[in-house]
C-alpha positions in Angstrom: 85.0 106.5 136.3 87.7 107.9 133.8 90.5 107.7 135.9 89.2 104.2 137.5 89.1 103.0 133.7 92.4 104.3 133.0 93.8 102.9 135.6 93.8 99.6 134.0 95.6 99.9 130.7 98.5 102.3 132.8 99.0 99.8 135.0 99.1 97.1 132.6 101.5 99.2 130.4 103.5 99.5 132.9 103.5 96.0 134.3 104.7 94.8 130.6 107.7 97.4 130.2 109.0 97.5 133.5 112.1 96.8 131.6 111.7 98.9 128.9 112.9 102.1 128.3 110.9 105.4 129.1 110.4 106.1 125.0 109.0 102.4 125.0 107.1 102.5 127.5 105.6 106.1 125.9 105.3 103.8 122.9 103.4 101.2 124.2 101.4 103.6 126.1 100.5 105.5 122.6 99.8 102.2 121.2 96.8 101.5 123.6 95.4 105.0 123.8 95.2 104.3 120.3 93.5 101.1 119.9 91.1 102.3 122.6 90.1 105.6 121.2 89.4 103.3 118.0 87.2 101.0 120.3 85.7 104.2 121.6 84.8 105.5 118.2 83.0 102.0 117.3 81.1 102.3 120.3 79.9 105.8 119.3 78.5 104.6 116.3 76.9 101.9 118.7 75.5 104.5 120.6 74.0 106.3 117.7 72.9 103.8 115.7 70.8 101.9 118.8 68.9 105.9 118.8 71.1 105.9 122.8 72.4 109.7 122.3 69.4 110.9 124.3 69.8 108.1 126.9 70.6 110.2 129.0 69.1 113.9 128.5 71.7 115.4 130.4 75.2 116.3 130.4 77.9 114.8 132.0 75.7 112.9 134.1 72.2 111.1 134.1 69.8 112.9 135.5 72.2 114.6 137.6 73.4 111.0 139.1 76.8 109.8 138.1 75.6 106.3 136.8 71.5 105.0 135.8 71.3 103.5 138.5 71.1 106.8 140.6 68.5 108.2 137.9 66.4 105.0 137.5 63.1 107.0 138.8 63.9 109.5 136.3 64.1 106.9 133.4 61.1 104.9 134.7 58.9 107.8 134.5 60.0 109.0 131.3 60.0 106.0 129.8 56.3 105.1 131.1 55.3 108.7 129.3 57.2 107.6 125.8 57.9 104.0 125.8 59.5 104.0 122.5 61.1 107.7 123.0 65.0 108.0 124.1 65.4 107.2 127.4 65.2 103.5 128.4 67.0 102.0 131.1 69.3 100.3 128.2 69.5 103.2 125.8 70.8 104.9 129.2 73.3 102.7 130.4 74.9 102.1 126.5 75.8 106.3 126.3 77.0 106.7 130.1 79.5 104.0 128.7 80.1 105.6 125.7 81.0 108.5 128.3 82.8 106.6 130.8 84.7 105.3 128.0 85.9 108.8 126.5 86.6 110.2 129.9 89.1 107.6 130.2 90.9 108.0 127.1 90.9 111.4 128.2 92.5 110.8 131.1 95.3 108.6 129.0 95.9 111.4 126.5 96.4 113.4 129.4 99.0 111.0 130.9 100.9 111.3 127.5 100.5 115.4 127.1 102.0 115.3 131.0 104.8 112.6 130.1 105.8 114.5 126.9 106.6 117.2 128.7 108.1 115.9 131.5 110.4 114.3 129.0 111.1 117.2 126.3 114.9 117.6 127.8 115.6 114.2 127.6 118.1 113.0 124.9 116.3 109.6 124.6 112.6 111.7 122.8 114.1 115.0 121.8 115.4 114.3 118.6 112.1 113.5 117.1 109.1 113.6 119.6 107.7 117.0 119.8 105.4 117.5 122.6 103.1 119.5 121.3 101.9 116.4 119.2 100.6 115.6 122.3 99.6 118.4 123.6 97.3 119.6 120.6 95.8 115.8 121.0 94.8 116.8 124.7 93.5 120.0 123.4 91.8 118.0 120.7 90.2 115.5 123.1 88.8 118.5 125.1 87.3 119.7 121.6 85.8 116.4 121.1 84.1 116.5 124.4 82.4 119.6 123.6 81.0 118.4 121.1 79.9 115.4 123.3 78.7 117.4 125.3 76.8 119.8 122.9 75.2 116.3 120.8 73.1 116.1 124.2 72.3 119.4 124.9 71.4 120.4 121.6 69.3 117.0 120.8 71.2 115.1 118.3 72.0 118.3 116.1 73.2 117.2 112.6 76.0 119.5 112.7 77.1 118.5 115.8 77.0 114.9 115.9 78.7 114.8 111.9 81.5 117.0 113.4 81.8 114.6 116.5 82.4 111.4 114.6 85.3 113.6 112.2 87.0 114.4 115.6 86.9 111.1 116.4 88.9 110.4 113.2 90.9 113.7 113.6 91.9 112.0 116.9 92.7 109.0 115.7 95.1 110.4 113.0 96.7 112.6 115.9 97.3 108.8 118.0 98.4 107.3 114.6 101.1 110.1 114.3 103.1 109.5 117.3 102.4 106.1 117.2 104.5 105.7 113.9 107.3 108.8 115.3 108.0 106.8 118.6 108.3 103.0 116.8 110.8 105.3 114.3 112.6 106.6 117.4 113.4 102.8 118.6 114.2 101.9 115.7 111.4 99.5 115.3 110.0 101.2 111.9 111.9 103.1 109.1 110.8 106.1 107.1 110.6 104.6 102.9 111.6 106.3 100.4 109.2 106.9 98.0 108.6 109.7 95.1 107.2 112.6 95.4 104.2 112.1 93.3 103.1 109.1 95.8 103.5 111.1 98.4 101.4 113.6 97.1 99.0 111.0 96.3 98.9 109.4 99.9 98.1 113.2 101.3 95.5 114.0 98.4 93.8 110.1 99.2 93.7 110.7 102.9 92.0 114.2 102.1 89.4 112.8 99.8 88.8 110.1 102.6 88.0 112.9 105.4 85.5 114.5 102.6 84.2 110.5 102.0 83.7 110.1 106.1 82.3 113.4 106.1 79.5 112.6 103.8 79.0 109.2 105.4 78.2 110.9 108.7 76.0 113.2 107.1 74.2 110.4 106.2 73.9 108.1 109.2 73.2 111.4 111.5 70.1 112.5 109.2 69.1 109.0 109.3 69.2 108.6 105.3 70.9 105.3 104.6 67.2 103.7 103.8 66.5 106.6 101.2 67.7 104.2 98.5 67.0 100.4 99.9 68.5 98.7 96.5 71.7 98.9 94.9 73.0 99.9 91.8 69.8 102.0 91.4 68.0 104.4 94.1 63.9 103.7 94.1 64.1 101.6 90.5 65.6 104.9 89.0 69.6 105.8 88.0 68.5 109.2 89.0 66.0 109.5 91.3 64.3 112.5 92.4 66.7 114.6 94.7 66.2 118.2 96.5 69.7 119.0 97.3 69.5 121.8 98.8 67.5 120.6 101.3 69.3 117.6 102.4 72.8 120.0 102.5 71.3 122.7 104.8 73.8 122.3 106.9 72.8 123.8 110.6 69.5 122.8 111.3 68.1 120.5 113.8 67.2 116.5 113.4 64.7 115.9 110.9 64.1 119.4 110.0 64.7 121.9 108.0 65.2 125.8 109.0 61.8 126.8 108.6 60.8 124.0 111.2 59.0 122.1 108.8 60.0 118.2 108.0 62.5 117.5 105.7 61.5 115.9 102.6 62.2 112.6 101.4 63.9 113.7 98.3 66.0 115.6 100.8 66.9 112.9 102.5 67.5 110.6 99.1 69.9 113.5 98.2 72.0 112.8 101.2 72.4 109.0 100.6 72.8 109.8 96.8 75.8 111.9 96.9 77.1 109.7 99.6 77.4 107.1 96.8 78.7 108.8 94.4 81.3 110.1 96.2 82.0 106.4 97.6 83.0 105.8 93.8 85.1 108.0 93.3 86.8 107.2 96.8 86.9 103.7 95.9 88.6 104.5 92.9 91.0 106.5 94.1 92.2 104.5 97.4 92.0 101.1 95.0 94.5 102.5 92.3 96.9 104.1 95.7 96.6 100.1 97.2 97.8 98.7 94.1 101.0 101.3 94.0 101.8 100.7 97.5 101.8 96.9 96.8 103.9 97.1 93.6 106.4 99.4 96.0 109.0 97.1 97.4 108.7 98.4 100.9 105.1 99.0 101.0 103.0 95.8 100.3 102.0 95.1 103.3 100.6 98.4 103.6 98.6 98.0 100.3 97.4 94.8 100.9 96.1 96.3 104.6 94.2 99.1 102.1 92.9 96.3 99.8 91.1 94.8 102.2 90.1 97.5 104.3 88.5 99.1 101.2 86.5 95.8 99.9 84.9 95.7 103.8 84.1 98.8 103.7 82.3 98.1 100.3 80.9 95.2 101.4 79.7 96.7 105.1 78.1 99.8 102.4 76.0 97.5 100.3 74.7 95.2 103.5 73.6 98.6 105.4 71.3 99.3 101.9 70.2 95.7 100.7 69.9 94.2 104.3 68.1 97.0 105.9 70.6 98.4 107.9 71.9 96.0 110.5 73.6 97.3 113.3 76.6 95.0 112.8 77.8 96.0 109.3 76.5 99.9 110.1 79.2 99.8 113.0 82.3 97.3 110.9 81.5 100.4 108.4 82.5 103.4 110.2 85.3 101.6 111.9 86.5 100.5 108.4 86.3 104.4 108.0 88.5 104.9 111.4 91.1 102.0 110.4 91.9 103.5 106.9 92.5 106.7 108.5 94.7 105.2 110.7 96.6 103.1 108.0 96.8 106.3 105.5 98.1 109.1 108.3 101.0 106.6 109.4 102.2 105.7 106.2 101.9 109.6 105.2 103.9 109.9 108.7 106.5 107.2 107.7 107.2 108.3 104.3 110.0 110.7 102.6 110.2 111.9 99.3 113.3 111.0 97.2 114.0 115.0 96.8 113.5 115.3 100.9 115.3 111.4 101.3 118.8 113.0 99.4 118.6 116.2 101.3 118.6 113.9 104.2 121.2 111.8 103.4 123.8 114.6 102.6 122.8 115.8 106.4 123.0 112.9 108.0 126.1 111.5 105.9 124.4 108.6 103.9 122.7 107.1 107.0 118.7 107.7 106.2 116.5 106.2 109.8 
């Protein structure tokens, strides 16, 4: 199923360069790896936020079948003994996609590991196309389906499933990387110059948003969001009643804690708490960065992008609290997540600093690309 879903976007990649050149054609190829290794992170947050991660019990297949339809004895009985547990012929058939769909964007990160290399000596992507960008992506995808892997086998661990969305960003940021080094190859996007302190400030932002996502997965994976069902306040109280050490233990299974007991609501309100708070500071942060990208003459676009990125991602937080969590906004929010990695790691990949901008300039003999 991951090389028959493949199939599709390398052939049409290749049907609409034919007469391009092998570095656009890698380009175009990147490009669509990348927009569906974003479509495959929305649909994990699908997945876990319609309770499918147990759909199917087993790992890689269902039941030992390749598809539900070769386990649907297996689902029907288990279902019949829990019909509001896990496994449901739906709930089954929405994470073999989810797995169908990763295997393919495995098999197209694959394709661009294979084609780097192929294509090291090659004067056309040596100059600035390393393949081991590539190659630590493949490694990375491989990671990531470990941990796919292990989110079955180990029954929705907290852990696990928190450091399987991060990957997904992680890979995302890896795509967005040689997405922006191949259009500066073709000449299709220049580096800006910009000073060093906004550089620093697009690296430190980025950081702070990994920490942000980080939190927010804590959150949806421990099922917390309905902790604190109002907004500004948290149960008619500024400052609730919070057991933090209990909702940050951090390896532990689903809904316990590590004496096997349940953990506590205050636990759990905790976990949503500091997810807020940290969401202000974030929001701070990447709101003051958007407005000195927009003031920078070669940047605007790129600020307005955060802009509005940032008030969806405010406005997907507040309808996952005051609307009781629909499925809708709780998905728009983690992709707003994915997209403002995306947006941050290639303009942190297309930048210079002035210091590093004159160095290159003396080198290259005034001509800066």
């Amino acid at each position: 199923m991951g090389l028959l879903l493949a199939s599709g976007p390398l052939l049409m990649v290749y049907l609409r360069n034919r007469s391009a050149s092998p570095l656009g054609r890698l380009h175009a190829l990147t490009v669509v790896t990348l927009f569906l290794t974003f479509d495959l992170v929305l649909f994990g947050a699908f997945t876990r936020l319609t309770d499918s991660g147990l759909g199917c019990p087993d790992w890689p297949g269902c039941y030992g079948s390749a598809s539900p339809l070769g386990a649907s004895l297996e689902i029907e009985t288990a279902q019949q003994a829990m019909p509001t547990g896990p496994v449901t012929a739906n709930k089954a058939w929405i994470e073999m996609v989810h797995r169908y769909l990763a295997m393919g964007v495995g098999v197209l990160i694959t394709v661009l590991a294979g084609t780097a290399w192929l294509g090291r000596k090659s004067p056309i992507t040596r100059p600035v196309i390393s393949p081991w960008w590539s190659t630590v992506t493949w490694i990375w995808v491989c990671v990531q389906g470990a941990f796919g892997a292990l989110t079955v086998t180990m029954k929705l661990f907290p852990a696990i499933v928190t450091l399987h969305l991060l990957g997904g960003y992680i890979l995302l940021a890896l795509l967005a990387v040689q997405v922006t080094q191949l259009a500066q190859q073709q000449g299709v996007q220049q580096m800006s110059l910009v000073s060093s302190r906004l550089q620093m400030a697009v690296g430190m932002a980025l950081a702070l948003l990994f920490v942000q996502s980080a939190s927010g997965a804590w959150v949806s994976t421990n099922y917390a969001v309905l902790a604190c069902a109002e907004f500004p306040k948290c149960q008619g109280q500024w400052w609730p009643q919070m057991d933090f050490g209990g909702g940050f233990e951090f390896w532990r299974p689903l809904g316990l804690n590590r004496q096997g007991a349940h953990i506590s609501f205050q636990a759990l309100t905790a976990i949503h708490f500091v997810h807020r708070l940290l969401a202000i500071v974030t929001l701070a942060v990447l709101a003051a960065l958007a407005w000195k990208l927009y003031r920078h003459d070669s940047l605007q676009r790129t600020g307005r992008t955060l802009g509005i990125l940032l008030a969806v991602q405010f406005a997907t937080g507040l309808s996952n609290v005051v609307l009781d969590w629909p499925i809708v906004a709780a998905v728009l929010h983690t992709g707003g997540a994915g997209a403002m990695v995306v947006v941050l790691t290639s303009l942190w990949a297309s930048t210079i600093s002035v210091r590093e901008g004159t160095d290159a300039l003396r080198t290259s003999g005034g001509a800066l690309a």
